[in-house]
C-alpha positions as CSV (number, residue, x, y, z in Angstrom):
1,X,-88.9,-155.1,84.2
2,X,-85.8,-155.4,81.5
3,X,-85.1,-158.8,80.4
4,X,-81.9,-158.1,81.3
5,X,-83.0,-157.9,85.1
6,X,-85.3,-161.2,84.4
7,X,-82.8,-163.0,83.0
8,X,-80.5,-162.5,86.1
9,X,-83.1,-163.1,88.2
10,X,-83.1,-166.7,86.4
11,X,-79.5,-166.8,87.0
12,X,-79.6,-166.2,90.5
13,X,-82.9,-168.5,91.6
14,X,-80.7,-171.1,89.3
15,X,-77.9,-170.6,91.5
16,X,-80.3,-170.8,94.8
17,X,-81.2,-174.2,93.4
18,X,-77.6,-176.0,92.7
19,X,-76.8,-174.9,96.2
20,X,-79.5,-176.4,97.5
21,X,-78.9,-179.8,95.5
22,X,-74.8,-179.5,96.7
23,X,-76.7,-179.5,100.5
24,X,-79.2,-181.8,100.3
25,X,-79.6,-183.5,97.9
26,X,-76.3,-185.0,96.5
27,X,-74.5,-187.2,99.1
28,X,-71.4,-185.5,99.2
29,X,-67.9,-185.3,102.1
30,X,-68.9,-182.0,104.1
31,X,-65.5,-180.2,103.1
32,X,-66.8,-180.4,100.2
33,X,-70.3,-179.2,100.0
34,X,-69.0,-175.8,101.8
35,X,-66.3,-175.4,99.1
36,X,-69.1,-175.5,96.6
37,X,-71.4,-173.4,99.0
38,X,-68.4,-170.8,98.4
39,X,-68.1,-170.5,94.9
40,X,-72.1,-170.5,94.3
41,X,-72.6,-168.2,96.9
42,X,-69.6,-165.6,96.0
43,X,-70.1,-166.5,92.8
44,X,-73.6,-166.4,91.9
45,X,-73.7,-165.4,88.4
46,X,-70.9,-167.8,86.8
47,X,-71.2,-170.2,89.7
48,X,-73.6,-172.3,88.7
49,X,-72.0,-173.1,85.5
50,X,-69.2,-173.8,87.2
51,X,-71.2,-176.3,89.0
52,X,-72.2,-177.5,85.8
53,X,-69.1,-177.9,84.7
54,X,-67.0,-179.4,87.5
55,X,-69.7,-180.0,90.6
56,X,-72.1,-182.5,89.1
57,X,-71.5,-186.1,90.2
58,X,-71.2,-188.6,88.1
59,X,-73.6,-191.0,87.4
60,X,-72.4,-194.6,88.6
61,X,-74.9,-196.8,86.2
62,X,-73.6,-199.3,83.5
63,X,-70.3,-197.0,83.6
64,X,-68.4,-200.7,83.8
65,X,-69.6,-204.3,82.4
66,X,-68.3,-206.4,85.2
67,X,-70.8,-209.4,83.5
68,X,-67.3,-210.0,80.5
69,X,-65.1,-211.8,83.3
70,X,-67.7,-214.6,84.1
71,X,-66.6,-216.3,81.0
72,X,-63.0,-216.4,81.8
73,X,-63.6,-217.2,85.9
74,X,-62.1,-214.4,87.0
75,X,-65.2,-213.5,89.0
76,X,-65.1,-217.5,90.2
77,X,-61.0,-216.7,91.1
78,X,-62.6,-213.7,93.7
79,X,-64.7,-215.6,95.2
80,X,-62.2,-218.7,95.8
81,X,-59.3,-216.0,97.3
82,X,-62.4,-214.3,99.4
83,X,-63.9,-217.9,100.8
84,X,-59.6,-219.1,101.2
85,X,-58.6,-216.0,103.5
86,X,-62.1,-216.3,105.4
87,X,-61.2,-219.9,106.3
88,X,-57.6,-219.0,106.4
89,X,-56.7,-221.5,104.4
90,X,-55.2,-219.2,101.7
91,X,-51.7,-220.5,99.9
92,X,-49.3,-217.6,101.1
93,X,-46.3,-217.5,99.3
94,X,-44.2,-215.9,102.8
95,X,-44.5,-214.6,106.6
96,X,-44.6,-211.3,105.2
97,X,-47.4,-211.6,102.3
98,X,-49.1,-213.3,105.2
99,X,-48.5,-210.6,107.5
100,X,-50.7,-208.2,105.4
101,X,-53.4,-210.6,105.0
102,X,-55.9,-207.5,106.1
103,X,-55.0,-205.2,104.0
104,X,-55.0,-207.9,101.1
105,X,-58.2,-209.2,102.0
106,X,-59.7,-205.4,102.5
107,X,-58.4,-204.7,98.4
108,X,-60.2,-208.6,97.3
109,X,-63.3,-207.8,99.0
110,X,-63.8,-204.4,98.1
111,X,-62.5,-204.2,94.5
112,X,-61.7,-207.6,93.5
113,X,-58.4,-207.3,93.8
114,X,-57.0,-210.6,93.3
115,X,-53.7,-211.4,95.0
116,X,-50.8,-213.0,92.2
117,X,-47.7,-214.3,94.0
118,X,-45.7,-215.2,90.5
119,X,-45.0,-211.6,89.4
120,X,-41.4,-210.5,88.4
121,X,-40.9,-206.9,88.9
122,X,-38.6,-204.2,87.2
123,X,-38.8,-200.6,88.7
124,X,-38.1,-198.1,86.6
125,X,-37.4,-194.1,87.5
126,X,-36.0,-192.6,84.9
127,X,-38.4,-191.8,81.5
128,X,-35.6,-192.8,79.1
129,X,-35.0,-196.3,80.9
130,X,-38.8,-196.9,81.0
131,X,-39.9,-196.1,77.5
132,X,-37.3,-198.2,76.2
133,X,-38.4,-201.1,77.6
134,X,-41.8,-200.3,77.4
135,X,-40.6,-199.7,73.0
136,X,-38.7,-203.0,73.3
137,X,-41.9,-204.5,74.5
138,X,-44.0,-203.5,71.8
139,X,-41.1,-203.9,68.8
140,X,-41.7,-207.7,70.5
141,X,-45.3,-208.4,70.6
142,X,-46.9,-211.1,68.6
143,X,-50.5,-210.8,69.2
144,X,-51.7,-207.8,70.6
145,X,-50.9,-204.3,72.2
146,X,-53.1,-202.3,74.9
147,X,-52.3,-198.8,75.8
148,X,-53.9,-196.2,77.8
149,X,-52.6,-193.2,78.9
150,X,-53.9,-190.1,80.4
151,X,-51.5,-187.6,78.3
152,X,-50.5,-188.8,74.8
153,X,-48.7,-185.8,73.3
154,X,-47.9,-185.4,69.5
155,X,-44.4,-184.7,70.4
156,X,-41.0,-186.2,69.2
157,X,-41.8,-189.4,71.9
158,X,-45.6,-189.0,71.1
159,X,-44.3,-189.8,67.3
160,X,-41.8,-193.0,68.4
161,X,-44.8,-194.3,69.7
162,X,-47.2,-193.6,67.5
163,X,-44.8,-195.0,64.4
164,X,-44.1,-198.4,66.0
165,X,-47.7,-198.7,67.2
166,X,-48.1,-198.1,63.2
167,X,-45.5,-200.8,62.3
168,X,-47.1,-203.3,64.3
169,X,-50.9,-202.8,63.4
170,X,-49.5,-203.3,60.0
171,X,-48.2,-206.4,60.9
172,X,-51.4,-207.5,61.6
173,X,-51.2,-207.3,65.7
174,X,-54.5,-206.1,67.6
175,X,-53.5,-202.6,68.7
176,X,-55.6,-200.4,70.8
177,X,-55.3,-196.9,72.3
178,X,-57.5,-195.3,74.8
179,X,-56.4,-191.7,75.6
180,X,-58.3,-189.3,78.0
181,X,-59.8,-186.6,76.3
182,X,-59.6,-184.0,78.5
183,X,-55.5,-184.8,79.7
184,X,-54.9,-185.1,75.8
185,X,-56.8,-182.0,74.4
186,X,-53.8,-180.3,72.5
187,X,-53.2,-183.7,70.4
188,X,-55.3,-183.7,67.1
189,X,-57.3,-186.5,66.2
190,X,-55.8,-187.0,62.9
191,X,-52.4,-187.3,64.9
192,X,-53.7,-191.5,64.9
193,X,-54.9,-191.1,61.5
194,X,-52.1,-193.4,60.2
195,X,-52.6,-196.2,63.0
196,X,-56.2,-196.6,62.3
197,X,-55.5,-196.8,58.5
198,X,-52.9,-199.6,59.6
199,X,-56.3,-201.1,61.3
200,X,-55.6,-200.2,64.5
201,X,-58.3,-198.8,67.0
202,X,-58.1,-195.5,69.0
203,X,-60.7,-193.9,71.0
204,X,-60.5,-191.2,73.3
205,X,-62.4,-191.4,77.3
206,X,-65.1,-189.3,78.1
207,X,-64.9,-186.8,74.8
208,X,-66.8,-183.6,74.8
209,X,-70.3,-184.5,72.9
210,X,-70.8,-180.5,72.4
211,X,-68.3,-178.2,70.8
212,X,-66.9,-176.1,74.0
213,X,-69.0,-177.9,76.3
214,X,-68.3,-181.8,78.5
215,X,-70.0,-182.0,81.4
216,X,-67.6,-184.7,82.4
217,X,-64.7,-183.0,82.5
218,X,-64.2,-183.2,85.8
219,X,-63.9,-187.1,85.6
220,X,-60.9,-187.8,84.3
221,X,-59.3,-191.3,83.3
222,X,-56.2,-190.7,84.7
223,X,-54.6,-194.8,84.3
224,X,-51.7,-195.6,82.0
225,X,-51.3,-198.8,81.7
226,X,-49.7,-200.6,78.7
227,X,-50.1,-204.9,78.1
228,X,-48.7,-206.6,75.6
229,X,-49.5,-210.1,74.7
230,X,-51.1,-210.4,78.1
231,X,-48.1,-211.1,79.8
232,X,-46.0,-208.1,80.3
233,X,-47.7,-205.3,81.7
234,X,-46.8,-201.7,82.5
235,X,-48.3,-199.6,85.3
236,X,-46.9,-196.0,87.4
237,X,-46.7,-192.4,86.7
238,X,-45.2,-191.6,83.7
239,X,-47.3,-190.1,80.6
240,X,-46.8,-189.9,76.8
241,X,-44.5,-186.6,76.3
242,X,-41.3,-184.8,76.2
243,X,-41.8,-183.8,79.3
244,X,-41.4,-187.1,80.8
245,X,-38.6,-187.1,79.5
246,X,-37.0,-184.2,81.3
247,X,-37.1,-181.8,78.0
248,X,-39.7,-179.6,79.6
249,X,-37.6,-176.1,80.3
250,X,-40.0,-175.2,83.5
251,X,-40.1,-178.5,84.8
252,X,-36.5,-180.0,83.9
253,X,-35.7,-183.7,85.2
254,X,-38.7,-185.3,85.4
255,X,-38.5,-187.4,88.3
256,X,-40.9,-190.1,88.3
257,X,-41.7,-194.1,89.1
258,X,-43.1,-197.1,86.9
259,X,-43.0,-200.8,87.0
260,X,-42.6,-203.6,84.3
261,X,-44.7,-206.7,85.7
262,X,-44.1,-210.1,84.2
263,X,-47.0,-212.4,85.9
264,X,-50.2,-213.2,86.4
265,X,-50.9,-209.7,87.5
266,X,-51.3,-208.3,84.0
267,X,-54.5,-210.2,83.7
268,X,-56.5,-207.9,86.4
269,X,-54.3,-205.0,84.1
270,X,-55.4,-206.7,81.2
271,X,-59.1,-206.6,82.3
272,X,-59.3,-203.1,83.6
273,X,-58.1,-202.0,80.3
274,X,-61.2,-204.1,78.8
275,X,-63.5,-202.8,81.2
276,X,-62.2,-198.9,80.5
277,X,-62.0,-199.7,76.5
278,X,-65.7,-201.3,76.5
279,X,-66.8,-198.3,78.2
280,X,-64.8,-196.1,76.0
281,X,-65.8,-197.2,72.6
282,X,-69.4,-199.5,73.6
283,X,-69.4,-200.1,69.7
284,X,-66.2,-201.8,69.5
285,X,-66.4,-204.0,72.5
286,X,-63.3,-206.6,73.4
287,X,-64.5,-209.8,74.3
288,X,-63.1,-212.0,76.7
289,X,-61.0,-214.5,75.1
290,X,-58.3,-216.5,76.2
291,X,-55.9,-215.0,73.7
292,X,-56.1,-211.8,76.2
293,X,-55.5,-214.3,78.9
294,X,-52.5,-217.0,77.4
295,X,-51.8,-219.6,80.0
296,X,-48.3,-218.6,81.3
297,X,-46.2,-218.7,84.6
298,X,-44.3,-216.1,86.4
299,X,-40.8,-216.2,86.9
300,X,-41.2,-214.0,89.9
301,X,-41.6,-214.2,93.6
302,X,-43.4,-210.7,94.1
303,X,-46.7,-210.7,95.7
304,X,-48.7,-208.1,94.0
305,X,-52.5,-206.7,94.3
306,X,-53.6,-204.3,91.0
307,X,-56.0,-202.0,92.4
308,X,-58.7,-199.5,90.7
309,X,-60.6,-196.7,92.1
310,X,-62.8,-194.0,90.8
311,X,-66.0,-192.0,91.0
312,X,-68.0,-195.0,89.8
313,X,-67.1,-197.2,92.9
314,X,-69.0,-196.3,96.3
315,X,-65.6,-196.9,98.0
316,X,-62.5,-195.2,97.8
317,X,-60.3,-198.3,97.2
318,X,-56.9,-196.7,96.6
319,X,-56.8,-194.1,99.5
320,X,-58.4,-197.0,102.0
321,X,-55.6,-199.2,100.6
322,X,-53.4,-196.4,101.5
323,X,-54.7,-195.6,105.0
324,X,-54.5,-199.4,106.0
325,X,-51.2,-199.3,105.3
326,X,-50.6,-195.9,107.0
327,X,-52.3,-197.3,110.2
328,X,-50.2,-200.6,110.1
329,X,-46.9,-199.2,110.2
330,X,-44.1,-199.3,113.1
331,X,-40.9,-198.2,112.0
332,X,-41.3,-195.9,108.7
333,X,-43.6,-194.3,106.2
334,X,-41.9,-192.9,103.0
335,X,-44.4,-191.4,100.8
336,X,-43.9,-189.0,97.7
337,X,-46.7,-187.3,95.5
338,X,-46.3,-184.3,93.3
339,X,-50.3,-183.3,95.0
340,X,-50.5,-183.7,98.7
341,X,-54.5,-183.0,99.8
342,X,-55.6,-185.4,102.1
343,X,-58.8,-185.3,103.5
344,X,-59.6,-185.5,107.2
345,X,-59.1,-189.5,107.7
346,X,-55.6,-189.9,105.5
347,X,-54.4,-187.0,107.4
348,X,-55.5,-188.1,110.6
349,X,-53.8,-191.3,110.0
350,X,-50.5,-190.1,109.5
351,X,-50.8,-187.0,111.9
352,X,-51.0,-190.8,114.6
353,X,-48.6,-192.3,113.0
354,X,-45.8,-189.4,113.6
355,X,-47.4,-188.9,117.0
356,X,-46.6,-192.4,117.8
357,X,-43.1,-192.4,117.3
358,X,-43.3,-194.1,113.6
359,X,-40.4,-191.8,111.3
360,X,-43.4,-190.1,109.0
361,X,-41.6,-188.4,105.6
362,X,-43.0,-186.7,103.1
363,X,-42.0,-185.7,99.4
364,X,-43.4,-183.2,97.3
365,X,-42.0,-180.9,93.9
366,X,-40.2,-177.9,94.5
367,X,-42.4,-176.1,91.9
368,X,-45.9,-175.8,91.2
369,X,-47.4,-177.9,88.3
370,X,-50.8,-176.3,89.4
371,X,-50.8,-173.2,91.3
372,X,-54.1,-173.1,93.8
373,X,-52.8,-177.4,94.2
374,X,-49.4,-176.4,95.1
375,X,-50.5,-173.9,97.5
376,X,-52.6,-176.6,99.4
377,X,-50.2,-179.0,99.4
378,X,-47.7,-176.8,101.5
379,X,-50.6,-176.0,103.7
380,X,-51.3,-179.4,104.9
381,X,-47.5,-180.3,104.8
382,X,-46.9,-177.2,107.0
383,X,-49.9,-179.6,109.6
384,X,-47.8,-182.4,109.6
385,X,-44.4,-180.5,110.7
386,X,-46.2,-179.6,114.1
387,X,-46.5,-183.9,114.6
388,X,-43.3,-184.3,114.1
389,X,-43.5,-185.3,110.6
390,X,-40.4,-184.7,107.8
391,X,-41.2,-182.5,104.7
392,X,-39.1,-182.9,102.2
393,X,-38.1,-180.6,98.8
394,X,-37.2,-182.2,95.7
395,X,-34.8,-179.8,94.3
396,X,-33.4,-181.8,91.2
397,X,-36.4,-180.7,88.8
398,X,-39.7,-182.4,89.4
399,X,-41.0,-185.3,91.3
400,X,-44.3,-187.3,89.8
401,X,-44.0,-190.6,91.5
402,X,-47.1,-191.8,94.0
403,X,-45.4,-193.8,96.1
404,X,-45.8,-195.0,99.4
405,X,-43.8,-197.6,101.3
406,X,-43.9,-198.8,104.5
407,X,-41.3,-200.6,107.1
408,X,-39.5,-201.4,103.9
409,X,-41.6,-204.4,104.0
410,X,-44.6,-203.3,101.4
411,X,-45.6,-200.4,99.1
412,X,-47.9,-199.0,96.5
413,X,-46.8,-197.4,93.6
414,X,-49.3,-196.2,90.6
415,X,-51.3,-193.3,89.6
416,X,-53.1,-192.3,92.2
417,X,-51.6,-189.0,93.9
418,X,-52.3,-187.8,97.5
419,X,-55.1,-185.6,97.0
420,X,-59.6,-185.6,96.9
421,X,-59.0,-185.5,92.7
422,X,-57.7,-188.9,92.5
423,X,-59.7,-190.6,95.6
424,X,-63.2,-188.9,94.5
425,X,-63.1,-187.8,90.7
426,X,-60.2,-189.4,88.9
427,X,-60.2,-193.1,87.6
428,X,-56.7,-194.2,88.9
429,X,-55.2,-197.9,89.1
430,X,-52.6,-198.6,91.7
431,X,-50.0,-201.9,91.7
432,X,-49.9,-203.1,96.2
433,X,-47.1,-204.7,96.9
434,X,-46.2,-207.6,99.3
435,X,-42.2,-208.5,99.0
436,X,-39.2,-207.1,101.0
437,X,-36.5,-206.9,98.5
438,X,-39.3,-204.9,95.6
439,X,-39.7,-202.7,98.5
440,X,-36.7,-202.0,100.1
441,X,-35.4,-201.2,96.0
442,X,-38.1,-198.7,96.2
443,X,-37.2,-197.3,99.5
444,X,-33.5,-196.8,97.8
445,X,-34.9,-194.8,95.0
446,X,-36.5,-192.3,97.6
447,X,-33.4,-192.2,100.0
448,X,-31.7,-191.2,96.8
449,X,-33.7,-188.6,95.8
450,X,-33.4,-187.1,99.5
451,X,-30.0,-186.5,98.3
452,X,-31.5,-184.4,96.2
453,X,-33.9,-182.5,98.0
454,X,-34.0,-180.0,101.2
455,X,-36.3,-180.0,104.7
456,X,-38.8,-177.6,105.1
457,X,-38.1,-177.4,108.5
458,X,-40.3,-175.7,111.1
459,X,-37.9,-172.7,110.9
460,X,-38.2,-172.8,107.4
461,X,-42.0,-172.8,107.3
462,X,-42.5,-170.4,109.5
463,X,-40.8,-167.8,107.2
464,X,-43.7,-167.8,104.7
465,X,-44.6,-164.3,103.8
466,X,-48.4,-163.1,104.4
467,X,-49.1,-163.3,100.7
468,X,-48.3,-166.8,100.9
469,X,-50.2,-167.7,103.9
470,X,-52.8,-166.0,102.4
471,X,-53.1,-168.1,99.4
472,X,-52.3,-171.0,101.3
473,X,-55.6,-170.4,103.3
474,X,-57.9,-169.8,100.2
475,X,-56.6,-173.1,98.6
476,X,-57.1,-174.9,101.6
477,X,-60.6,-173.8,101.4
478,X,-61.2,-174.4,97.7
479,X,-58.8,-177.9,98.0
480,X,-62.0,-180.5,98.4
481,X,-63.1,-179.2,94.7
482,X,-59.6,-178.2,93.5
């Protein structure tokens, strides 16, 4: 025998074996263990190392120190909210926070979420409007500057931010970057040569440890979040690049939504950006000090829960967050991702809701950002039409914004799209929100953009040509991994 022939006979025993772990051994959603079962059994020569690549779950232990925010009682504040709304005894600041008291007490119990009543709230949906405010913010600071973003491009805005994050480490200002290595590949790491040399600190999130080769790159921090002084924080969709800017010539207007909290809220920002940082760079770790934590009030009356998820976690906090709301509406669900893949439960939730009378609509891009993702997501749109359910088109370039509101009354706005990537694999952070007139200023930014988009009515649909059914039906199959 060749050893050629015994080498592939390695391969393919190999193969037998990582489909046998995706059964029964890791404890995985069914969908998908058969989407893997697919590409290791028609793939059987490359599939495994696909599996290497992308299939192998990540290992949940000492991702996080959660032991840091003992010494500034935030752990002591979760347990005080969690005993208060027991007892229901908790301060509410309205009816309407009240009203939600469920869903508030299902994101403190299961992620810590604490619930701040002080916040002040800017919404922001154009990339121009946000990054100069967010540049503002920065030119402002006194003390220190915390930034992470899942894209950071070495662009003309890559460089305006890059410059004044420069200007103020040289000041003397604490200034630190995380960047995920995987969203960020095409930026060069001498690209923040000049801010470390100013004594700033940059580190990127789960970085390749062999040339060609990360066996987390499927786990990708997907959070942007930017705090300065620890009172202003920043928290939504938009990235670091031209793009976002609506200077990409395939996307165009780059339609997208972020907030600017003032309030207590940017201290459970502030301390997922320690958490990610410690984890990030273990050799620079942030303590907890009060200086990341000043004693300050909001000016606000916005009721607001900041919310993390990720493959670390044993629960999916976001989408759960998500479905509670779905499940809790009575008038209206307006929700808008560029990625729509639910899985069975989120889907099932709004597929009820429509049946029940409740005015379902849906937003997605008009364009593909990722083919096979695109193809899905008009798959399980085309799903919700037969309910009842209203697709919409945006036709005015493309839309970014994970968004969900509901009865104009409360709504969730972050990074955390409509799709198994960022439930399962991604680490995503999402901003709940409890306060009519927040909302109902978010429900005007979508009513505006349906000025701007077209139905895909069942008519409509229906016209699809074979070719794309037929894609439609092998993305749908490949969507739980996709």
């Amino acid at each position: 025998m060749g050893i050629l022939a015994v080498f592939l006979i390695i391969l393919l025993v190999l193969n037998v074996f990582f489909a046998a772990v995706t059964v029964f051994l890791e404890r995985r959603d069914t969908s998908a263990t058969w989407a893997w079962l697919l590409v290791l059994t028609f793939i059987p020569i490359v599939g495994f190392i696909i599996y290497l690549i992308f299939g192998r779950k990540l290992s949940k232990k000492k991702i996080f120190d959660w032991k840091g925010q003992e010494k500034i009682g935030i752990s002591e504040s979760i347990m005080n909210q969690i005993e208060l709304m027991r007892q229901k005894e908790f301060p509410f600041s309205d009816i309407n926070v009240k009203k939600h008291r469920n869903l508030i007490y299902l994101l403190l119990v299961n992620d810590g979420a604490i619930l701040i009543q002080d916040n002040e709230v800017e919404v922001f949906t154009d990339g121009y409007e946000k990054f100069e405010a967010l540049f503002n913010d920065i030119n402002n600071a006194k003390d220190h500057i915390h930034i992470i973003y899942y894209i950071f491009h070495s662009d003309e805005l890559g460089k305006r931010m890059i410059h004044l994050l420069e200007k103020k480490a040289a000041e003397g200002l604490s200034v630190k970057v995380i960047y995920d290595a995987m969203g960020s590949r095409t930026t060069k790491k001498s690209f923040f040569k000049t801010l470390k040399k100013n004594g700033g600190h940059v580190t990127p999130f789960f970085p390749s440890k062999l040339p060609l080769i990360n066996f987390r790159l499927n786990y990708r921090n997907h959070r942007k979040l930017a705090i300065i002084d620890g009172e202003i924080g920043y928290i939504g969709g938009f990235n670091i690049g031209d793009e976002y800017l609506g200077l990409s010539k395939k996307f165009g207007y780059w339609r997208d939504t972020h907030l600017r909290v003032y309030g207590k809220a940017v201290y459970a920002m502030q301390t997922r950006f320690i958490m990610d940082w410690n984890s990030a760079a273990p050799h620079q770790k942030i303590d907890y000090k009060f200086r990341y934590f000043p004693t300050f009030y909001g000016s606000g009356n916005t009721s607001m829960q900041i919310v993390s998820s990720g493959p670390d976690s044993e629960w999916q906090q976001i989408k759960n967050g998500y479905i509670k709301m779905i499940n809790s509406a009575e008038r209206s669900i307006y929700l808008q991702s560029p990625y729509f893949i639910p899985d069975a439960s989120l889907i099932e939730a709004l597929k009820i809701a429509s049946l029940s009378g409740v005015d379902v609509r849906i937003m997605i891009p008009n364009k593909p950002d990722h083919p096979f993702v695109y193809q899905a997501t008009t798959s399980y749109v085309g799903e919700l039409i037969e309910t009842g359910a209203k697709i919409f088109i945006y036709d005015n370039g493309f839309i970014h914004a994970k968004m969900l509101i509901i009865d104009s009354e409360i709504a969730s706005v972050g990074t955390a799209n409509m799709d198994f990537r960022s439930f399962r694999l991604n680490f995503e952070v999402n901003a709940f929100i409890y306060e009519k007139k927040l909302a109902q200023r978010l429900e005007d930014s979508f009513l505006d953009d349906l000025l701007k988009s077209y139905q895909l009515t069942p008519e409509l649909y229906a016209k699809r040509s074979i070719w794309i059914k037929f894609k439609e039906a092998v993305s749908r199959l490949l969507s739980p991994i996709l």
